[in-house]
C-alpha positions in Angstrom: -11.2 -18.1 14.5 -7.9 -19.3 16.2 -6.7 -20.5 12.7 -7.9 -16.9 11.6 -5.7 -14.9 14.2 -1.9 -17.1 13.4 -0.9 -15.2 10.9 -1.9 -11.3 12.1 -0.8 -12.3 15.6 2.2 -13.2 13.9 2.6 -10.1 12.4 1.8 -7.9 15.6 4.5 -9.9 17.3 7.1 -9.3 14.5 6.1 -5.8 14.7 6.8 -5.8 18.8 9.9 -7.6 18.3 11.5 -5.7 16.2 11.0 -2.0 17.6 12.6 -3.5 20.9 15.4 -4.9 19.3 15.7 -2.1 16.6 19.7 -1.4 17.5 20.5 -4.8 16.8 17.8 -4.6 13.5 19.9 -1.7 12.3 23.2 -3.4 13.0 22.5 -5.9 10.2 19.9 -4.7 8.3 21.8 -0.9 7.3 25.2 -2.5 5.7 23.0 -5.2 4.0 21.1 -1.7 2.3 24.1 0.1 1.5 25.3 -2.3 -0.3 22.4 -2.7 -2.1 22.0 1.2 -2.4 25.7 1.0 -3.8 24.9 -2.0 -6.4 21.6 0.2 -7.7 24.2 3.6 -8.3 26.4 1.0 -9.8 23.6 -0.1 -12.3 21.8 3.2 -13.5 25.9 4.0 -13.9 26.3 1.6 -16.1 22.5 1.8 -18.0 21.2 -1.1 -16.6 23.8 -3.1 -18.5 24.2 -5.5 -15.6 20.6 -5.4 -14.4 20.4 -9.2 -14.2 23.6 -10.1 -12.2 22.6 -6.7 -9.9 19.1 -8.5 -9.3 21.2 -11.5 -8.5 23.4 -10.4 -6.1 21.0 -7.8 -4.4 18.5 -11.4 -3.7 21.9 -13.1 -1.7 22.5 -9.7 -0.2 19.0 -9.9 1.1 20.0 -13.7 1.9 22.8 -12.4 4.3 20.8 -9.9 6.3 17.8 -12.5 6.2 19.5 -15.4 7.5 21.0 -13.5 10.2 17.9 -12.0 11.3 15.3 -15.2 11.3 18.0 -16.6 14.1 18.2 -13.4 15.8 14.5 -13.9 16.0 14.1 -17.5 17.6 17.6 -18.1 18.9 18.4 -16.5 22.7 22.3 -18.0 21.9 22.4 -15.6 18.5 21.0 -12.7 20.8 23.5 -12.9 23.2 26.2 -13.3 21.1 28.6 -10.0 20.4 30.6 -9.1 17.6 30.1 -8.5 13.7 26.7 -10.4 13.3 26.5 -11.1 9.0 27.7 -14.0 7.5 28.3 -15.7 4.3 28.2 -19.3 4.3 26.0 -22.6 3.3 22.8 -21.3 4.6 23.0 -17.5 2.9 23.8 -19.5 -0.3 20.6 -21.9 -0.4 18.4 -19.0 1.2 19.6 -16.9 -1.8 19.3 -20.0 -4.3 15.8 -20.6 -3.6 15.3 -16.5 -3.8 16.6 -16.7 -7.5 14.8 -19.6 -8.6 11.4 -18.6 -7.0 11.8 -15.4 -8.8 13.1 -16.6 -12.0 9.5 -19.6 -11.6 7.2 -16.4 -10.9 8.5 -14.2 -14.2 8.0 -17.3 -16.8 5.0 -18.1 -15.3 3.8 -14.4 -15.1 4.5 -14.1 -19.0 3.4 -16.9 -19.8 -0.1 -16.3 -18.0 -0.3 -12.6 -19.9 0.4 -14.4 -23.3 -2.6 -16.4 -22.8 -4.9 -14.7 -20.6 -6.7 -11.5 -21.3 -5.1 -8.8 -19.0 -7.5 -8.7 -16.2 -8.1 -12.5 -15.9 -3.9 -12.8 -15.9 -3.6 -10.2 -13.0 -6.3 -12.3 -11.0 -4.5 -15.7 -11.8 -1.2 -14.1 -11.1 -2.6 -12.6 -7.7 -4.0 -16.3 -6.7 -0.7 -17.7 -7.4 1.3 -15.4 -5.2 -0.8 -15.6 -2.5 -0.8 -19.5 -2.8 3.2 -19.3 -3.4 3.7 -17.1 -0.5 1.7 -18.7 2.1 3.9 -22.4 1.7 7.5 -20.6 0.9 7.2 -18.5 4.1 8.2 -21.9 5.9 10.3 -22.9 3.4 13.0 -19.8 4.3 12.9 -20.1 8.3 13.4 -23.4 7.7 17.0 -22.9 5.6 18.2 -20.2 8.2 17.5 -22.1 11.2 18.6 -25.4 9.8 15.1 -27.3 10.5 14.3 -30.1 8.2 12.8 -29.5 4.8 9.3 -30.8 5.1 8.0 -29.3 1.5 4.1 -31.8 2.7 3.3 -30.3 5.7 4.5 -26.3 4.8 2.2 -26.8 1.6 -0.6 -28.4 3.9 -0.4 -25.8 6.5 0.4 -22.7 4.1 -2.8 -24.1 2.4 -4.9 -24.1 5.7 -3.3 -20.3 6.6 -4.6 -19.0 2.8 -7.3 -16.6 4.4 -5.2 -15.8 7.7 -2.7 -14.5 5.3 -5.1 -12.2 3.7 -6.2 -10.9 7.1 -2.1 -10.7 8.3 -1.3 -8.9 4.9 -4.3 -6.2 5.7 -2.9 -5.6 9.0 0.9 -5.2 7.8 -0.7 -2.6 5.5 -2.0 -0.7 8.2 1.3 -1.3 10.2 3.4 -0.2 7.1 1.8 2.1 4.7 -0.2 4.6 7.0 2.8 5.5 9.5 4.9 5.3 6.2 2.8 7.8 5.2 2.8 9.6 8.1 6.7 9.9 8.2 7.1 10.8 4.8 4.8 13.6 5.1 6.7 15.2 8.3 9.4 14.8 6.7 9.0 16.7 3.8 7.3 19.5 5.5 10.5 19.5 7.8 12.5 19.5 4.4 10.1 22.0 3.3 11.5 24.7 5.9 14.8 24.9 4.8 13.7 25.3 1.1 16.3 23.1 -0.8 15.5 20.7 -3.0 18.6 18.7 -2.0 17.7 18.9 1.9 14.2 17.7 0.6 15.1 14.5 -0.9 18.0 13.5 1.5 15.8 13.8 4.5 12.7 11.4 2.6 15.6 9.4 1.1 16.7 8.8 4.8 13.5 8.0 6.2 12.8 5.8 3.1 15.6 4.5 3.9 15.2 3.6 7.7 11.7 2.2 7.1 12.9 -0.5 4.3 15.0 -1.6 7.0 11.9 -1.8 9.8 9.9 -3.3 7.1 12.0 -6.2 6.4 13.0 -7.2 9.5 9.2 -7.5 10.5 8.5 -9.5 7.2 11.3 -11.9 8.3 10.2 -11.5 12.2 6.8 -12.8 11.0 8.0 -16.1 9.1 10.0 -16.7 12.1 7.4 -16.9 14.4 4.9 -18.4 11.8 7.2 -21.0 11.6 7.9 -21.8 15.3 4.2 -21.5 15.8 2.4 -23.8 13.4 5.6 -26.2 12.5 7.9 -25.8 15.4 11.3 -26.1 15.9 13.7 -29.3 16.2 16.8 -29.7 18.1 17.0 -26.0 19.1 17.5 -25.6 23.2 15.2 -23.0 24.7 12.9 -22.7 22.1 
C-alpha cells in the first residue's frame, strides 16, 4: 500500500507546495509563458512556417522555468536567495536536450506503431509506452537540475516498481487540475458574461487559462522533485 501512496502523496505535496509559494511560482513561471505566448503569435504570424524551431525553443523555454523551479523545490539556499531567479546555462541546455530528443523518440515511434497497428491496438500500445516512459524519465529531469548523478538502472527499476502509483497519482492530479479548472473557467465566463463583450469574454478565460498553466506546471515539476528526493534521494546537497 505504502509503494501505492509515493506517487499521489507526491502529488498532494506538490500541490501544497506550490500554492504557499505561488509569488515565487509566478516570478518564474509568467516570463517563461510570455515568451512562449509571444513565440506561438510569432508562428500563426508566420503560418506555421517555423513550427519546428518554435517547438524547439518553447521545450528549452520550458527547460529554463523547469530547472529553476525543481531547485526552488528541494534547495532552502535557492529559496532564500533574492534577485532575478531564471537562468540559462549547462543544466537548462541538457534539461532541454533530453526534452527534444524524448519528443522527437515518442513521434517516430508513435508513427511508426499507427503504420503497423490497427488504430485502437496503436492508441493502447502508445498509452503503455508513455506511461512506462514517464514513470523512469520523471527521475531522469530532477536529476539534471539538481546536478545528482545519472543512474539510468535504478530510475528504470524504481519508475518500473511506481507503474500503478503513477496511475493512482495521475487520477488524483486530474481531480486537482481539471475540476477546479473547470470550476474557474466557468466563473469566469459568467463574470465575462456580465459585461457582454466578446473581447472581455476571452481576455478574462485567456487570463485564467493563463494563470492555471502556470499552477499546473510548477506542480508537475513540484512532484518529480519530491518523487525524486523520496524514492532516490539526494547526494551532496546540505539540508536536504
Amino acid at each position: 500500500m505504502e509503494n501505492l501512496l509515493t506517487v499521489p502523496k507526491a502529488v498532494i505535496a506538490a500541490t501544497i507546495f506550490v500554492v504557499q509559494n505561488a509569488g515565487a511560482c509566478f516570478m518564474r513561471g509568467l516570463p517563461i509563458v510570455v515568451a512562449m505566448g509571444v513565440l506561438a503569435y510569432i508562428n500563426t504570424l508566420t503560418s506555421g512556417a517555423f513550427a519546428i524551431a518554435a517547438q524547439v525553443i518553447e521545450s528549452f523555454l520550458y527547460a529554463i522555468f523547469a530547472v529553476a523551479w525543481h531547485r526552488y523545490s528541494l534547495l532552502p539556499e535557492v529559496r532564500a536567495r533574492r534577485g532575478f531567479a531564471l537562468s540559462f546555462g549547462l543544466r537548462e541546455i541538457k534539461f532541454g536536450a533530453l526534452i527534444v530528443v524524448v519528443s522527437l523518440a515518442s513521434m517516430l515511434i508513435a508513427s511508426m506503431l499507427a503504420a503497423v497497428l490497427p488504430d485502437e491496438a496503436a492508441v493502447v500500445v502508445i498509452l503503455i509506452l508513455a506511461l512506462i516512459a514517464s514513470s523512469v524519465l520523471v527521475f531522469f529531469y530532477p536529476a539534471i537540475a539538481l546536478d545528482q548523478p545519472i543512474d539510468g538502472g535504478r530510475f528504470v527499476q524504481e519508475g518500473l516498481t511506481l507503474i500503478f502509483s503513477f496511475i493512482i497519482g495521475g487520477i488524483l492530479a486530474i481531480m486537482i487540475f481539471i475540476l477546479p479548472l473547470g470550476v474557474a473557467a466557468l466563473v469566469a465566463f459568467g463574470i465575462a458574461s456580465m459585461f457582454g463583450a466578446v473581447t472581455m469574454i476571452a481576455i478574462i478565460v485567456g487570463l485564467v487559462n493563463f494563470i492555471a498553466s502556470v499552477i499546473i506546471i510548477a506542480i508537475l515539476v513540484s512532484t518529480a522533485s519530491f518523487l525524486y528526493r523520496d524514492v532516490i534521494g539526494l547526494r551532496g546537497v546540505p539540508g536536504t
